[in-house]
N, C-alpha and C positions, 0 to 999 in steps of 0.2 A: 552643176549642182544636181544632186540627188535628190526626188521630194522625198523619200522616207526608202526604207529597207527590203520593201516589195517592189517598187518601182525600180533600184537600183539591181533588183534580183531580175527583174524584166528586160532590162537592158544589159547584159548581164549573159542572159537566155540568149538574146538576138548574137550576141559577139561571140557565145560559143556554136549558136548554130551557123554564120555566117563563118567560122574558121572548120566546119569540117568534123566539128569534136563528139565523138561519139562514145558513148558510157553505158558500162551496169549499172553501178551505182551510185548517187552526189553522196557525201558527206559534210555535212556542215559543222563548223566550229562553234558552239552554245557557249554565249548565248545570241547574240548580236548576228552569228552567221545564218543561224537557223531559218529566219523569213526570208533572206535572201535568197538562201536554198532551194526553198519550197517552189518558186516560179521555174528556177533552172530547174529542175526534177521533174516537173510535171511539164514544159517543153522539150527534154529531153524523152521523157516516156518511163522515166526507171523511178527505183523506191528511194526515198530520201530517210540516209541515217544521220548518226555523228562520232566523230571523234574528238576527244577532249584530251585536252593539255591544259596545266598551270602555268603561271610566270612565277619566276624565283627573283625575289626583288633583293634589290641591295640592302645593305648592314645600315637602315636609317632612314630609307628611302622605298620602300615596297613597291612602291608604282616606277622607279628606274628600276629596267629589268637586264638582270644577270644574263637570263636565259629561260628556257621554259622547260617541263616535265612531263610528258605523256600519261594517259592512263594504265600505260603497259608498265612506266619506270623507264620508257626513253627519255634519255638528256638530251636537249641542245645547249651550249654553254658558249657565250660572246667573249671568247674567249680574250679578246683585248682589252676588254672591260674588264674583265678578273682580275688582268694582270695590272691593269692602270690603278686600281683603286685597293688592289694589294689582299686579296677576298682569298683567306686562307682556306685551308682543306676540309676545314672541321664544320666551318661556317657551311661549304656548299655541302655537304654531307646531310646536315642537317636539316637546311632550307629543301634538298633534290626530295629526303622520304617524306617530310611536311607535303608538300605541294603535290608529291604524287599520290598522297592519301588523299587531299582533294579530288585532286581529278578523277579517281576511281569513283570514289563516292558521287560525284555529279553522274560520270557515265553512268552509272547504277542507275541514278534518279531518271537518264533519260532512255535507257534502254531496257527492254525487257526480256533479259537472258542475257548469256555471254557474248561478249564482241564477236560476229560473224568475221571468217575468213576472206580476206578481197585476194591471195593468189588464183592469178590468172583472170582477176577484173579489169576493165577499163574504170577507174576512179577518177573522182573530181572531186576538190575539198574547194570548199565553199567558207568566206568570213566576209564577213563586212567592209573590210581593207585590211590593209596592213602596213604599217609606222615601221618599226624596226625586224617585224615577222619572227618575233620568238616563240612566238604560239604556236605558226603555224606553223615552221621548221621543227619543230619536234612531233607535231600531227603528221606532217609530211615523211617524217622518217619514221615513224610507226608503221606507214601504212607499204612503205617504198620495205622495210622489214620483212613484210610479208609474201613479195612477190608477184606485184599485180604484175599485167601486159603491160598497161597505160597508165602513167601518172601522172592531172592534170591541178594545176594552181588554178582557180576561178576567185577574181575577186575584181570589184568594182574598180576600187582605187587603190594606187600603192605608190611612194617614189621608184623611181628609175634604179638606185642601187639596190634596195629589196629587194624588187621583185629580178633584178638577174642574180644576184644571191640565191633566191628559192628555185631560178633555174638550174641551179647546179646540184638539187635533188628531185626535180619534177622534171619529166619530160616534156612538161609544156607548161607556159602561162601565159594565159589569159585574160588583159584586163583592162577595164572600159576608158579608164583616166589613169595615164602616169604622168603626173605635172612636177616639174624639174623642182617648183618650187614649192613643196609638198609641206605645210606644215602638221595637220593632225588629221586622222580618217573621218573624225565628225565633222572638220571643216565643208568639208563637200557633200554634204547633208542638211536639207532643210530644217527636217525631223531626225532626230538622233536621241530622240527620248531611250532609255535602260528597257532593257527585254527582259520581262520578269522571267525566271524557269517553269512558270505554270504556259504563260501565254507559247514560250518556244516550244515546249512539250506539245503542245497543243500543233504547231504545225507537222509533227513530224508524222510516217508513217506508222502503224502496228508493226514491229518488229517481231 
């Protein structure tokens, strides 16, 4: 168990500096990623930003997710799930520019100027965990888009099939707890209280 979202970013820090992992710059997923962020960033040495993605939920069900949206308009789409629950073209067309007009508009909120270049960074995305990683597989491939050297998963807790899922776009991951019998990322959190976007804003750097 994790006491809360800075402690988990502490231990977090130790696992990436005990594995050798050296960075330009963390990027945290906002809002939940962001405190975690902040301690790996500042034990690493580098500036903490973020990248944002939406989730594209299903026809009834918003919180089961399709897949997710980037800020740029990259997809990731679970693509089994499409095809099981029969999620026509029209439907993700329309859910993919919804959710990626969010996400712009959040990046906006958290950054000030246009999204900095990471070709030729060592990166590190930073979230609070990750359940089925639709968030962060589209953060992951926005940033993999651009052409860093190094592209790292950082996150506390994850199942075992996710996080080798997200190995097959990151060059590395990272992560403090992968317990076989994974039920939800706030499980393993004493504190899991909502990260308002004033309080995350508040940890990141000047951009």
């Amino acid at each position: 168990m994790f006491e809360n979202r800075t402690a988990a970013g502490e231990r977090l820090a130790d696992a990436l500096v005990s594995e050798g992992v050296d960075a330009d710059i963390v990027l945290a997923i906002p809002r939940g990623g962001v405190p975690v962020g902040r301690p790996v960033a500042d034990r690493l040495g580098v500036s903490l930003g973020v990248v944002v993605a939406s989730k594209i939920g299903a026809p009834g069900n918003p919180e089961y997710a399709l897949g997710a949206v980037a800020e740029d308009g990259t997809v990731w789409l679970d693509d089994d799930v499409v095809d099981r629950l029969a999620i026509d073209e029209a439907y993700l067309d329309t859910e993919r520019e919804r959710e990626r007009e969010v996400a712009e508009e959040k990046a906006e909120r958290y950054r000030d100027g246009p999204r900095p270049s990471f070709t030729g960074d060592r990166v590190v995305v930073v979230d609070d965990g990750v359940a089925t990683g639709a968030t962060m597989r589209a953060c992951l491939q926005l940033v993999r888009d651009d052409g860093p050297e190094l592209l790292v998963v950082a996150v506390p807790v994850g199942p075992p099939d996710t996080l080798a899922a997200l190995g097959r776009i990151a060059d590395r991951v990272v992560a403090v707890e992968r317990p076989p019998q994974f039920r939800a990322v706030g499980a393993h959190y004493r504190d899991f209280e909502q990260v308002s976007d004033e309080e995350a804003i508040g940890y990141l750097d000047d951009e």
